[in-house]
C-alpha positions as CSV (number, residue, x, y, z in Angstrom):
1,X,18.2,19.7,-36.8
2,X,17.0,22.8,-35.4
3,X,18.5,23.4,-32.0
4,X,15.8,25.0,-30.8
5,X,14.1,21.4,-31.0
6,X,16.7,19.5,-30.4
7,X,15.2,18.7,-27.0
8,X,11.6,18.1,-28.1
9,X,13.1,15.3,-30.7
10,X,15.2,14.0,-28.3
11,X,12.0,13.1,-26.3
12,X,10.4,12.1,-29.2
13,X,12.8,9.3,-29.9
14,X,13.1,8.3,-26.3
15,X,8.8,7.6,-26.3
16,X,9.4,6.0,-29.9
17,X,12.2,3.4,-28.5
18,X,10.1,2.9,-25.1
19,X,6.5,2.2,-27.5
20,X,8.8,-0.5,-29.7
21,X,10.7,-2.1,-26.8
22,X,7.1,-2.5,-24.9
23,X,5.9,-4.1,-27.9
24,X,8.8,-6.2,-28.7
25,X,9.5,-7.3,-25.1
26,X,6.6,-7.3,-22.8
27,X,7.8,-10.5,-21.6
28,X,11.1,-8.8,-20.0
29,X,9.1,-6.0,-18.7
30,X,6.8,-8.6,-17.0
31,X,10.2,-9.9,-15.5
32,X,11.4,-6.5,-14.7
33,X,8.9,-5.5,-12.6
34,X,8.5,-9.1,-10.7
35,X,12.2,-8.2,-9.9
36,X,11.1,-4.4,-8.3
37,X,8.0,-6.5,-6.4
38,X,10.3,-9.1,-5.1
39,X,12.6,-6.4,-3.3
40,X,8.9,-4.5,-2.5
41,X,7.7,-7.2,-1.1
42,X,11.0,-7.6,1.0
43,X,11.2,-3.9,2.5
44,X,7.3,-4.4,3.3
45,X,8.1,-7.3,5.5
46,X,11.2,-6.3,7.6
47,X,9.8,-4.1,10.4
48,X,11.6,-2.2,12.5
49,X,15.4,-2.3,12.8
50,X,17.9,-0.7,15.1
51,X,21.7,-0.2,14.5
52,X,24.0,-1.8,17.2
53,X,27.5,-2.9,17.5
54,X,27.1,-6.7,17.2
55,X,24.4,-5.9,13.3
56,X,26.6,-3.6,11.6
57,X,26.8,-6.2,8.4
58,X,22.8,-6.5,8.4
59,X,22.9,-2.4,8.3
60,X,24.9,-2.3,5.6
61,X,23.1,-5.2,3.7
62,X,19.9,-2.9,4.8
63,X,20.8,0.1,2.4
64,X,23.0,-1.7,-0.1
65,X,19.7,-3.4,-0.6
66,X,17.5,0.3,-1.3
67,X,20.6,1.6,-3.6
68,X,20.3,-1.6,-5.6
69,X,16.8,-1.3,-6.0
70,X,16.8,2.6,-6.7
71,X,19.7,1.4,-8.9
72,X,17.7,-1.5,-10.7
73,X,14.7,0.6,-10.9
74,X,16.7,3.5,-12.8
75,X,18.8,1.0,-15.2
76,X,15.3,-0.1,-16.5
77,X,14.0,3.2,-17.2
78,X,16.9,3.7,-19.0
79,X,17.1,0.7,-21.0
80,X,13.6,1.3,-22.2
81,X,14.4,4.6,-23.4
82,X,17.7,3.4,-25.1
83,X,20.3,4.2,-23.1
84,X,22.0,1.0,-22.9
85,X,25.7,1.6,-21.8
86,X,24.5,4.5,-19.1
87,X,21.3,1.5,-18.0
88,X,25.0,-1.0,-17.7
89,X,26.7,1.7,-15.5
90,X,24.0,1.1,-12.8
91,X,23.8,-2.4,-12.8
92,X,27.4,-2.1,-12.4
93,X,27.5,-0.7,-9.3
94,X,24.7,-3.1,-8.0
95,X,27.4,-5.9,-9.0
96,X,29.9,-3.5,-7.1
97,X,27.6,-3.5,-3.9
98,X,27.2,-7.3,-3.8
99,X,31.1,-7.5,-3.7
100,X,30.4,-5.4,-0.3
101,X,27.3,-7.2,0.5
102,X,29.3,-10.8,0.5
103,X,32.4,-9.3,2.4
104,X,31.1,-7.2,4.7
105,X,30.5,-9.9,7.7
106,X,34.1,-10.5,7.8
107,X,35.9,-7.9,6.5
108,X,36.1,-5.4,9.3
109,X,37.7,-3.0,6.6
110,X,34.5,-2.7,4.5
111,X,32.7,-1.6,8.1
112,X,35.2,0.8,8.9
113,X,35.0,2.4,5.7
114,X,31.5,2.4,5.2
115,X,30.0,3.1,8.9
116,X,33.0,4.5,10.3
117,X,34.5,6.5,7.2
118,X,38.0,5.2,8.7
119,X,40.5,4.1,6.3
120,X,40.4,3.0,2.5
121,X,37.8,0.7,0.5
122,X,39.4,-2.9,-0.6
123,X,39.3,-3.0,-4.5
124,X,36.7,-4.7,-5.9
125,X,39.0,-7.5,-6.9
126,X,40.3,-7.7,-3.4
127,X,36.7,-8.8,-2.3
128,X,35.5,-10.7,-5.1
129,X,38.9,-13.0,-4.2
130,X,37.3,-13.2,-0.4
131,X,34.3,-14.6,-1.3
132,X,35.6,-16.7,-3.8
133,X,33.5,-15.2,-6.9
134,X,36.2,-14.0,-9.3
135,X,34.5,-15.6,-11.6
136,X,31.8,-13.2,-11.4
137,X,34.3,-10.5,-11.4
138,X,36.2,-11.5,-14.3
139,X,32.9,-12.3,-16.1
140,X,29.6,-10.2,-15.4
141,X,31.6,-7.5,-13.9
142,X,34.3,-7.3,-16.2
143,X,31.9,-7.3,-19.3
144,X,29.6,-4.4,-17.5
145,X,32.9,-2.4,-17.4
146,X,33.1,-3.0,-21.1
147,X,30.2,-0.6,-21.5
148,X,31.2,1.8,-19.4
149,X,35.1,2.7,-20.0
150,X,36.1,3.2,-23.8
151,X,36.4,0.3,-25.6
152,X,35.4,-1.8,-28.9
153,X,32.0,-2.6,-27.4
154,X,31.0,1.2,-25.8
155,X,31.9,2.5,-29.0
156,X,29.9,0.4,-31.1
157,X,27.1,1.3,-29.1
158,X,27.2,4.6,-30.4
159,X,27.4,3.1,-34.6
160,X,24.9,1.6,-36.5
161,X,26.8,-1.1,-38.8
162,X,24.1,-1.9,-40.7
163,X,23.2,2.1,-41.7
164,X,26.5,3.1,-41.2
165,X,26.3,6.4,-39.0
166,X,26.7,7.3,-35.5
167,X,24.0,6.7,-33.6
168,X,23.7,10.3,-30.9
169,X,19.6,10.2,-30.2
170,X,18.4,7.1,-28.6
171,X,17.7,3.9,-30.1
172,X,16.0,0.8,-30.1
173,X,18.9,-2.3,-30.7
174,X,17.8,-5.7,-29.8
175,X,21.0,-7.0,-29.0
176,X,21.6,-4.3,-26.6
177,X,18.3,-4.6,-25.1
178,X,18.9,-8.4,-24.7
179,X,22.6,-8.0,-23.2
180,X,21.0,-5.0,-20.7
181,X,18.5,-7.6,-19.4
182,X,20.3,-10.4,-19.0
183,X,22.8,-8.2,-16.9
184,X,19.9,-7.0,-14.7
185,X,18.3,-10.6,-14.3
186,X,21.6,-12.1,-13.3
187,X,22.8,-9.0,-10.9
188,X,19.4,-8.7,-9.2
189,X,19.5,-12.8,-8.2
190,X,22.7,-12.2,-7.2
191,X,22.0,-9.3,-4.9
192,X,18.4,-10.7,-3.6
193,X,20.5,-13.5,-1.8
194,X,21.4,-10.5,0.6
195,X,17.2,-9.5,1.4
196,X,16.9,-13.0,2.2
197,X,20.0,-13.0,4.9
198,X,18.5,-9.6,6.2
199,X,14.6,-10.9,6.8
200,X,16.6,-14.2,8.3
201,X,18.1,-12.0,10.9
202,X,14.9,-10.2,11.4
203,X,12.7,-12.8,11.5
204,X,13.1,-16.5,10.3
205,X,9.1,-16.7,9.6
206,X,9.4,-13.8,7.4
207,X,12.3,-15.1,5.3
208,X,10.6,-18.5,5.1
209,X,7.1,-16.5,4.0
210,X,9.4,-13.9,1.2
211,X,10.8,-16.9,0.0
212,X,7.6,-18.7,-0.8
213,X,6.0,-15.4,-1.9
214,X,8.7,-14.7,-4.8
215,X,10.1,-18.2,-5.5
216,X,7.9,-18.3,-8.5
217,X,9.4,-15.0,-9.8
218,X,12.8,-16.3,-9.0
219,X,12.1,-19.6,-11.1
220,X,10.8,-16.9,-14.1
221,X,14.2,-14.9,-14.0
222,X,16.1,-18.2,-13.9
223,X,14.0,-19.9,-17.0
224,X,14.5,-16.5,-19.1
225,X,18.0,-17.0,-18.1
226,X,18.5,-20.5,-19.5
227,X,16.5,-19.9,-22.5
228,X,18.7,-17.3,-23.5
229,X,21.4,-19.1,-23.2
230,X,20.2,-22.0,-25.1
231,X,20.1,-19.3,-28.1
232,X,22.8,-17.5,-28.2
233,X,25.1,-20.4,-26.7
234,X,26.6,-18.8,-23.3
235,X,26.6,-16.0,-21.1
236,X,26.9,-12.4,-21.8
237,X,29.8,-12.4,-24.8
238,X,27.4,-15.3,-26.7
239,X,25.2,-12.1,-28.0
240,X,27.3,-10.3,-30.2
241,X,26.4,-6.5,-30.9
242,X,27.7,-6.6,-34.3
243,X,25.0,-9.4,-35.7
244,X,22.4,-8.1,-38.1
């Protein structure tokens, strides 16, 4: 490859992989930006809100809820370009921030930290044992790490089994795409929960009005969901990135 150009085709692949996975998955893309229109509608609803000592939680849920989106909203560029494991890392830290999100009322540590910059950040596993979702830790979060740090699965990212070389411009890879999405879907019902709590403490009307605005998107993320499962017979390890 000329170096010179290494750029241009580097670009070049990324619009190729974005063209095929528009083609191949206009359904998730539909999905995708129901999610982004859900937290729109949200942030469009909430008003005005003020900082004070007895709403520090809601504050936090306030921009943990505008880093996840910014967060969402990146991870799917990526993924449509190719980049699966760097489109993982983000959705990671959206899993990360709905640790904080469900800890933060009672946690006076997590406020400290994050408002007050006073002492040290609970581990993730420390929080996710608070609110009683381990599970979610040891599963979702866990396999998002897998991508991220070096192991089997981060690696085989980067090798094409079938050609037999290492993959270095971006790709499209079904699997990939498949485990990318179902990550995002799961995370961003996860973390939507917390706009729901937010527009409650604003407002109860508004909450009751987002919820009926997006509960037909909700019910589309959570039918994808099943049906995926129903193929590949469980959650996030049932798709394996080494099948043809």
């Amino acid at each position: 490859m000329d170096k010179e150009n290494e750029p241009v085709k580097i670009a070049q692949m990324e619009s190729l992989t974005r063209e095929t996975i528009k083609d191949k998955h206009w359904r998730e893309i539909e999905i995708f930006t129901g999610i982004l229109n859900t937290f729109l509608s949200g942030f469009s609803s909430m008003g005005s809100f003020e900082l004070k000592d007895d709403n520090e939680s809601e504050y936090v849920w306030l921009l943990i809820l505008i880093r996840s989106l910014n967060s969402i909203r990146c991870s799917i560029d990526l993924m449509l370009k190719g980049y699966y494991s760097q489109a993982m890392s983000l959705l990671r830290t959206v899993t990360e921030d709905w640790f904080i999100c469900g800890t933060v009322q009672d946690n006076k540590k997590v406020r400290d930290c994050l408002i007050r910059e006073e002492g040290k950040m609970p581990r993730y596993v420390e929080l996710a044992t608070q609110m009683k979702a381990i599970n979610i830790y040891e599963g979702d979060y866990g396999y998002q790490s897998k991508f991220i740090h070096s192991s089997r699965l981060s690696l085989r990212v980067l090798y094409n089994i079938v050609k037999k070389e290492a993959v270095i411009a971006p790709i499209y890879d079904e699997v990939l795409f498949l485990l990318c999405a179902e990550s995002l879907m799961r995370v961003s019902l996860l973390i939507l929960e917390y706009m729901g709590r937010f527009l409650f403490y604003i407002d109860e009307g508004k909450a009751k009005y987002w919820d009926e605005q997006n509960s037909q998107r909700i019910k589309y993320v959570s039918s994808w969901l099943a049906e995926l499962r129903a193929k590949y017979g469980g959650d996030n390890e049932g798709i394996d990135p080494d099948r043809n």
